[in-house]
C-alpha positions in Angstrom: 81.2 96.2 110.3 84.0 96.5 113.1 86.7 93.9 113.6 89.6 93.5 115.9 93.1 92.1 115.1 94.9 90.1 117.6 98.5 88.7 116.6 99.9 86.3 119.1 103.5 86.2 119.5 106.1 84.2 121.9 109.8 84.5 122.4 110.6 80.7 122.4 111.0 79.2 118.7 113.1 76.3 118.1 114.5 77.1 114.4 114.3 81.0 115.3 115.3 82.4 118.5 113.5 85.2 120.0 111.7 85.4 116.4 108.8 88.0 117.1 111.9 90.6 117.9 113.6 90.0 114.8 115.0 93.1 112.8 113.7 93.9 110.0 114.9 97.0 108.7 115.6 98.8 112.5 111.8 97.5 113.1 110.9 94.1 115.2 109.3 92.1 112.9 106.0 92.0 115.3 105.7 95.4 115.1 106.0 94.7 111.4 103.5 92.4 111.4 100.8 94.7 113.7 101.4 97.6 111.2 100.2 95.7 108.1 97.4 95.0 110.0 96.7 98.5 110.7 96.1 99.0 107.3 93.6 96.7 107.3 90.9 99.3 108.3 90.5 97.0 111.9 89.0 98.6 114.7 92.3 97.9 116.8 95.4 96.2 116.7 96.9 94.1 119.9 100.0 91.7 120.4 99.2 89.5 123.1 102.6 88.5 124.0 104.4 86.0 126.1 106.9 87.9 127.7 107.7 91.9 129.1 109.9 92.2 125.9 107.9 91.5 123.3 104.9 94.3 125.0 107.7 96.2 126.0 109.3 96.5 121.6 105.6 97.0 120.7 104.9 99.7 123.1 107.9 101.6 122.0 106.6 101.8 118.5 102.8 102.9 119.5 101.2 99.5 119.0 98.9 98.2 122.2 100.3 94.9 123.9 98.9 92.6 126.3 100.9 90.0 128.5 99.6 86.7 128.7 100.5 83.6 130.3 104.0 81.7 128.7 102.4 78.2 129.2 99.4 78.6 126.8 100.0 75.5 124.2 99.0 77.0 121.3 97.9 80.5 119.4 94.0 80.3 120.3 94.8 79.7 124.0 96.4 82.7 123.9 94.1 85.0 121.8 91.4 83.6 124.4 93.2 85.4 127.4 93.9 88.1 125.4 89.9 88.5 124.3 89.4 88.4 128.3 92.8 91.0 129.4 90.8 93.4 126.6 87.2 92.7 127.8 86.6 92.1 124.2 82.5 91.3 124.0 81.4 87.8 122.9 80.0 89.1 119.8 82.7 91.2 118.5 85.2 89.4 115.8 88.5 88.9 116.2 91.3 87.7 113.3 94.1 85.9 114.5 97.0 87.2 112.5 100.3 85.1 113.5 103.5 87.4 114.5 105.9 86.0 111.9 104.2 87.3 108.7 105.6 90.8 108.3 104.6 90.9 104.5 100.9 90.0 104.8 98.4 91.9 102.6 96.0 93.6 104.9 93.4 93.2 102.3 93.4 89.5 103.2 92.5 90.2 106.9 89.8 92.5 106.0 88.5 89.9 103.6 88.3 87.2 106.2 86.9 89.5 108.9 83.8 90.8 106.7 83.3 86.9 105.4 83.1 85.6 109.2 80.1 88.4 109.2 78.4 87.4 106.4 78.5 84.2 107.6 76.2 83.8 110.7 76.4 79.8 110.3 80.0 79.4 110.6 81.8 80.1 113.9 85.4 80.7 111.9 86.7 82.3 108.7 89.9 81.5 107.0 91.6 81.8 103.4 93.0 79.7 100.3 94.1 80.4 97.2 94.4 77.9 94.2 97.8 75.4 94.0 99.4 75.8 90.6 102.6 73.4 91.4 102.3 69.4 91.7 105.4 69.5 94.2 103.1 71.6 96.6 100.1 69.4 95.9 101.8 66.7 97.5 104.1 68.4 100.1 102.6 67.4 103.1 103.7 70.5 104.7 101.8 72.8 102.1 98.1 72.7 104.2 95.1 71.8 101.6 91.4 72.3 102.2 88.5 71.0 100.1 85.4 72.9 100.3 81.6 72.3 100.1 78.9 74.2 97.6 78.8 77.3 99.8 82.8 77.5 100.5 82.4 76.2 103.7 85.7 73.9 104.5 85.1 70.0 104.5 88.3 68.9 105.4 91.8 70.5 106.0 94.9 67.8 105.5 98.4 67.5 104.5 97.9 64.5 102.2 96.6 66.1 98.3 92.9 66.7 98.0 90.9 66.0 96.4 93.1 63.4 95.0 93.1 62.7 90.7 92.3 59.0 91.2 92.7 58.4 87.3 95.8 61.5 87.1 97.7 60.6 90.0 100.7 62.6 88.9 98.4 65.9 87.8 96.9 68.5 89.4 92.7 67.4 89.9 90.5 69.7 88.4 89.3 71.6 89.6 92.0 73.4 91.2 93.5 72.1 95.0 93.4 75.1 97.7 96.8 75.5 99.6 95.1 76.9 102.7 96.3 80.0 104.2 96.8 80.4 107.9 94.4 83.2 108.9 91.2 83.0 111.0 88.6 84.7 111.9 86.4 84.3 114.8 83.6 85.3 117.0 85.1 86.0 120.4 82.3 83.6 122.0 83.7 80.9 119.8 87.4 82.0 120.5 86.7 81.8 124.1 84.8 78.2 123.2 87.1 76.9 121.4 90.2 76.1 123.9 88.0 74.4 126.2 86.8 71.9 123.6 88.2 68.2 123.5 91.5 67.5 121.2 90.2 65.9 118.0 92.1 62.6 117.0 92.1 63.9 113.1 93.7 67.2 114.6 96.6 64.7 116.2 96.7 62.5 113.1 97.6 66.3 110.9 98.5 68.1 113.5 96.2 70.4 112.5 94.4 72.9 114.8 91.7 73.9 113.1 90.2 69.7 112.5 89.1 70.4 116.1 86.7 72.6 115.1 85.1 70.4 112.4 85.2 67.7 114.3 82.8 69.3 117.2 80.5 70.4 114.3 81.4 73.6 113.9 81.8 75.4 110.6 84.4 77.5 109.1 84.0 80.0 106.1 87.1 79.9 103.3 87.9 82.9 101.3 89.2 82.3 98.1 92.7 84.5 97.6 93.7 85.8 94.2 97.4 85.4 94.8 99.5 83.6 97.9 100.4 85.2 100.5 103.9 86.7 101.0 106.3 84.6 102.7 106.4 83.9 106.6 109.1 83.4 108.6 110.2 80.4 110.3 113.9 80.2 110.1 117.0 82.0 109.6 116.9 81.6 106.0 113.2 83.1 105.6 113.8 86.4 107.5 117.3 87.1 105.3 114.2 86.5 102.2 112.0 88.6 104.1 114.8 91.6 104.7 115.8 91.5 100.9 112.5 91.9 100.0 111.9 95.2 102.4 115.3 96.5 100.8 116.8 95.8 104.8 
């Protein structure tokens, strides 16, 4: 099977200005990001980017960039245009890898992308991997999923799932997910999926990906061996990230 990776990126973050151009050993840490993907074995790699700099970094390093709109409100609004600026085909399938996650393994990507097409019932694909730490069980800004017979999600929340009624202080067994933000989807869906209403359990978690359940569509979970290598959402994340690249 063929895949495509897509990594949205835009200039503007609150905690980390200008965070997609971030140096990470003499390299911007979206070009970073679009190289581990390359490895991945994906048909093609794009940025779709939200300003001239960020195509601009990318180009200079031999990795395709798109330009899209700055006003798109979140990631899949953005990998939508993209899907259109490429002339991507509906059925073709797309992973959405986000621009601050220089150290992700591309075997994860691949993963997700063949599991979206063995999947012809679900119209997404995304990862876990099993929580080991009560702290993270109940940190409502570690994501948990809970999963149905065939590994298709049930329900995505911050609050711990499934919760140990009779053990409220232990981990329930079997083991909580910490879900990992990657998806895959058909670029039908992708263009689909902007257009569809705003869920109220999306607002309630603030979590993207309810809107999808919601509407009745179904989304594939991957089970991870390990976690994934850390993101980077502030100042004190990309200093981790550089010490860990020897930069």
């Amino acid at each position: 099977m063929t895949f495509i990776v897509l990594i949205p990126a835009r200039l503007a973050s609150t905690r980390l200005p200008n965070k997609p151009l971030a140096d990470i050993a003499g390299v911007p840490m979206v070009v970073r990001v679009a190289q581990q993907a390359l490895r991945s074995g994906a048909q093609s790699v794009a940025v779709a980017g939200d300003s001239p700099e960020i195509v601009t970094a990318c180009l200079a390093y031999g990795i395709n960039a798109v330009l899209t709109r700055a006003d798109h409100p979140s990631g899949s609004d953005r990998l939508a245009e993209a899907c259109d600026l490429l002339a991507l085909p509906d059925d073709a399938i797309v992973v959405n890898v986000q621009g601050d996650e220089p150290l992700i393994d591309p075997q994860l990507i691949t993963d997700v992308a063949h599991l979206l097409a063995r999947r012809p019932t679900a119209a997404m694909s995304t990862a876990a991997h099993v929580l080991d730490d009560v702290a993270d069980f109940h940190n409502p800004n570690v994501v948990k999923v809970v999963l149905d017979a065939q590994h298709m999600a049930l329900y995505f929340s911050r609050a711990p799932i499934a919760f140990p009624r009779d053990a409220p202080d232990q981990l329930p067994s079997p083991a909580p997910l910490r879900h990992i933000g990657i998806y895959a989807y058909r670029v039908s869906f992708l263009r689909l999926f902007p257009k569809l209403a705003q869920a109220p359990l999306e607002r309630t978690e603030s979590l993207e990906q309810l809107r999808a359940l919601w509407h009745g569509h179904r989304i594939a979970v991957h089970i991870a061996q390990h976690a994934p290598g850390p993101g980077v959402d502030t100042p004190e994340d990309l200093e981790r990230v550089r010490r860990l690249l020897g930069a």
